[in-house]
C-alpha positions as CSV (number, residue, x, y, z in Angstrom):
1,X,15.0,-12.9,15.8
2,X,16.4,-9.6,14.4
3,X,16.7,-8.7,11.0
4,X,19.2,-9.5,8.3
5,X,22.5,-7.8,7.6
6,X,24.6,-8.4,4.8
7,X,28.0,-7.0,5.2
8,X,30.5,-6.5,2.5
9,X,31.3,-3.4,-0.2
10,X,28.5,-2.7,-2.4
11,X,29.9,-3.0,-5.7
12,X,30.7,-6.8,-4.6
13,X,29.0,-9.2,-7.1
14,X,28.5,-11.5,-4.5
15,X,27.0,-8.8,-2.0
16,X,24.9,-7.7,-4.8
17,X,23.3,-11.3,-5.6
18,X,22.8,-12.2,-1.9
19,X,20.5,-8.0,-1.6
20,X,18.9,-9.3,-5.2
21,X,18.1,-12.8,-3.4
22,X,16.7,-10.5,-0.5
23,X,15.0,-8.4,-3.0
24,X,13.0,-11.4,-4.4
25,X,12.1,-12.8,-1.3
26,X,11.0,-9.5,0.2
27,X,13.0,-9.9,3.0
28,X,14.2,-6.5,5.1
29,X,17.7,-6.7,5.4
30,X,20.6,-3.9,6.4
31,X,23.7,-3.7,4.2
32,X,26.9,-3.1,6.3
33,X,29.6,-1.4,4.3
34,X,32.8,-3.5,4.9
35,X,36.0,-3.5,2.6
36,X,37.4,-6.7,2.4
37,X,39.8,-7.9,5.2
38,X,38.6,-5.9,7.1
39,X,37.8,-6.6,10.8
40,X,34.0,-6.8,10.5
41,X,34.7,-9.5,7.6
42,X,37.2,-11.4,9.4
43,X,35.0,-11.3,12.2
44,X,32.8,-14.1,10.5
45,X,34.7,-15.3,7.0
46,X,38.2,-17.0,8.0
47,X,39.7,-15.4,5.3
48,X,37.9,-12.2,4.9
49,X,35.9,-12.3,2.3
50,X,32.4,-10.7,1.3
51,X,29.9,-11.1,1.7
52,X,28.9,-12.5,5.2
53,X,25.6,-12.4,7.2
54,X,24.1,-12.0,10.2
55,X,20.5,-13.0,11.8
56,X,19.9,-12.3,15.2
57,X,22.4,-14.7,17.0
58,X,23.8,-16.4,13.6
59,X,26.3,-15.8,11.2
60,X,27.1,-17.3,7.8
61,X,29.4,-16.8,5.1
62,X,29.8,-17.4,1.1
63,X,26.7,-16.2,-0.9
64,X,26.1,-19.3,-2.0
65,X,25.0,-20.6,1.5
66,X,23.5,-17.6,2.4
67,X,21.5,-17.2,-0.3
68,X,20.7,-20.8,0.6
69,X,19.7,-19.4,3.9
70,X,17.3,-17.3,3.0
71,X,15.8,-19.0,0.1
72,X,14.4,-21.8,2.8
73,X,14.1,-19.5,6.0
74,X,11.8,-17.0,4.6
75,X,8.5,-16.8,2.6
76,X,8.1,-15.5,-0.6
77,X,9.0,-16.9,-4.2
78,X,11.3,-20.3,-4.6
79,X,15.0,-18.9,-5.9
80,X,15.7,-23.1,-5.9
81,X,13.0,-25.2,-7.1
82,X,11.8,-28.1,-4.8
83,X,11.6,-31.1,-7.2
84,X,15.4,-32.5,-7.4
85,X,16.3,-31.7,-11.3
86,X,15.5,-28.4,-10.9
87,X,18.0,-27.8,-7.9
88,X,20.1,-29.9,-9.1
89,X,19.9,-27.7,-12.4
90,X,20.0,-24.6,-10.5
91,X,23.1,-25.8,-8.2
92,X,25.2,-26.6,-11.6
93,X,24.8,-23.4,-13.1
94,X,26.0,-21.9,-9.6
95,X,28.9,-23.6,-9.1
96,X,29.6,-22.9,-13.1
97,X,29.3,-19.5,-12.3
98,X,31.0,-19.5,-9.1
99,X,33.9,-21.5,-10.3
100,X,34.4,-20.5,-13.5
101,X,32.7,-17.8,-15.1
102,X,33.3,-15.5,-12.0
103,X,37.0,-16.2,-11.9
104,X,37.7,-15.9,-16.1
105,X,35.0,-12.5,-16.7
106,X,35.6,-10.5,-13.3
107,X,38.9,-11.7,-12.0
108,X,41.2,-12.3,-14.7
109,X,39.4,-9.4,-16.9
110,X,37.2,-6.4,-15.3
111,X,39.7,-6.8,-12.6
112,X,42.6,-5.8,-14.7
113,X,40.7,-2.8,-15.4
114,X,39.4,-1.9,-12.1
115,X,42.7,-2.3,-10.9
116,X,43.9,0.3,-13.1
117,X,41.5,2.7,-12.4
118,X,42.0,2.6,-8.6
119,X,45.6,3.8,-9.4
120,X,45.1,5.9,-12.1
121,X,47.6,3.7,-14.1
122,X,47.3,2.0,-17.4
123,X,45.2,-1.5,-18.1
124,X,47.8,-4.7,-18.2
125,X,47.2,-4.9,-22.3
126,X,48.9,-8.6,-22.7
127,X,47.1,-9.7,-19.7
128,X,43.6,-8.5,-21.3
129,X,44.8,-9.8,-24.6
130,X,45.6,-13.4,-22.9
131,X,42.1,-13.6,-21.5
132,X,40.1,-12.5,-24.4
133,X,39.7,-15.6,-26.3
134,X,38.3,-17.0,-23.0
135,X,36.1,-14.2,-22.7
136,X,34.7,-14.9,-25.9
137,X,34.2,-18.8,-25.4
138,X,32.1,-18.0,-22.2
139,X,30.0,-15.6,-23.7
140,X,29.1,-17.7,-26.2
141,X,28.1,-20.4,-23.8
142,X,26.2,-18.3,-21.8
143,X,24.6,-17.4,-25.2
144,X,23.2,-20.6,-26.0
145,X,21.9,-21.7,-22.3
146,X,19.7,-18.8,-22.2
147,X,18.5,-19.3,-26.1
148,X,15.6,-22.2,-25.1
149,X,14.0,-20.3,-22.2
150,X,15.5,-17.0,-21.3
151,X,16.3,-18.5,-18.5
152,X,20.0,-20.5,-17.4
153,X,18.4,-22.9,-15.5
154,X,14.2,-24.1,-16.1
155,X,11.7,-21.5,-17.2
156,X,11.6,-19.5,-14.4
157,X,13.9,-16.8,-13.0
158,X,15.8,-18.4,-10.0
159,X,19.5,-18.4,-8.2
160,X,21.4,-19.2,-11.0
161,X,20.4,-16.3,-13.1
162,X,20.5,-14.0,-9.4
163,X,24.5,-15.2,-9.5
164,X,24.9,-14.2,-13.3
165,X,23.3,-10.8,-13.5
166,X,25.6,-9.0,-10.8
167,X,28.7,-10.5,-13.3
168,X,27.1,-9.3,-16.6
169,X,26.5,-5.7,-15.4
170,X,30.4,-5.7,-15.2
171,X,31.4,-7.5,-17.9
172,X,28.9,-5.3,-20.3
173,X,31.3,-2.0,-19.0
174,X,34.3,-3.0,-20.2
175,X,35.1,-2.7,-23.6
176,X,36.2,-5.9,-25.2
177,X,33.4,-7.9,-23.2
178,X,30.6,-5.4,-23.9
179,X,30.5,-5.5,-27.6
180,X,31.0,-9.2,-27.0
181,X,27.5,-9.6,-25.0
182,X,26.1,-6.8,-27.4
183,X,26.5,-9.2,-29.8
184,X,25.2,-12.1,-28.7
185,X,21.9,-11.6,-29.4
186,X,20.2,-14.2,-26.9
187,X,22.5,-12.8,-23.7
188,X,22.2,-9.3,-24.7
189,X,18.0,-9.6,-24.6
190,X,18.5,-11.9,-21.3
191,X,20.3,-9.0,-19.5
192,X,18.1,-6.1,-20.7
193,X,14.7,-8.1,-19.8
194,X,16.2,-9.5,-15.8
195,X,18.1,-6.0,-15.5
196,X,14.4,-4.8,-15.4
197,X,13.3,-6.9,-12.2
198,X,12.7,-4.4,-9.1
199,X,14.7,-6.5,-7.5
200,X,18.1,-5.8,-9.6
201,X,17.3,-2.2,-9.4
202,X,16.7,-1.8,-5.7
203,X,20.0,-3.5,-4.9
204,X,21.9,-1.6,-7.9
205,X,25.6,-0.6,-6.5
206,X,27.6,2.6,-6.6
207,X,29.7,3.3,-9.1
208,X,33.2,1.7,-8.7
209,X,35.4,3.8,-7.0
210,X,38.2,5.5,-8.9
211,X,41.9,6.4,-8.0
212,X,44.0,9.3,-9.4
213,X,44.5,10.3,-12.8
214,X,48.0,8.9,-14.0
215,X,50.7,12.2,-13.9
């Protein structure tokens, strides 16, 4: 069977756990720049979305599932443990992430900045003000989950904290929610120790693009 390609943009948090997932298992894969909706997305995901995957003669989409994929396909180090609680742990803090956490810190808030940026224009203030006190109330419970072990789910480094990293990397640029993790002293020493891993670093996106500067 040929090998792996993950196709999606880069600076995708999703596309960037599933390469990290990769990373960890030392499995070769080939990214596939895509932008989202675009034909090559569409091609697999039924509404477009990144990132999606390829192995020889199969196709699979939503990170989750890939990442799924290639945890129990390949060799190398467990990203989901075997015995039942610690899935079952692992799988919690996922979905938290995925249905949650992603949708308050990226798409309600970096995403009000990024979008400015692409056109150059000014960041929706009340729309960043409305969000903040969420902001806050996440950070502090990602905080205290990591306090015990340094880990979100176990003692060991695993999915769960593969599907966080990607999200804290963006969350830590922008102001409000930077000084925010800055200050929480247990996430702040969770992201500098796993932002060390060769695997976060070999899968480390572009920049994000930019747009004009506002006339």
């Amino acid at each position: 069977m040929s090998g792996i390609q993950i196709i999606g943009p880069a600076f995708s948090s999703y596309v960037w756990v599933v390469r990290m997932a990769c990373e960890e298992k030392g499995v070769a894969y080939e990214l596939v720049p895509a932008s989202l909706q675009s034909p090559e997305l569409r091609a697999i995901h039924p509404f477009g979305k990144a990132p999606v995957m390829r192995h020889g003669d199969y196709s699979l989409y939503e990170s989750k599932a890939i990442t799924t994929y290639i945890d129990m396909a390949f060799p190398g180090p467990k990203l989901i443990p075997e015995d039942a609680r610690g899935a079952a742990e692992v799988e919690q803090w996922v979905s938290l992430v995925n249905t949650a956490i992603d949708p308050c810190l990226i798409r309600s808030y970096v995403v009000t900045y990024l979008r400015a940026r692409l056109t150059g224009g000014a960041p929706d203030r009340a729309a960043i003000d409305a969000v903040l006190p969420a902001v806050q109330t996440q950070i502090d419970v990602l905080d205290k989950a990591v306090e015990a072990t340094g880990y979100l789910a176990g003692d060991s480094f695993t999915l769960a904290d593969i599907n966080l990293l990607p999200i804290l990397h963006y969350v830590r640029l922008s102001p409000e929610s930077g000084d925010m993790v800055r200050a929480a002293g247990n996430l702040s020493a969770y992201f500098a120790r796993h932002a060390g891993r060769p695997s976060y670093r070999a899968s480390f996106p572009p920049p994000l693009p930019t747009g004009p500067a506002r006339q």
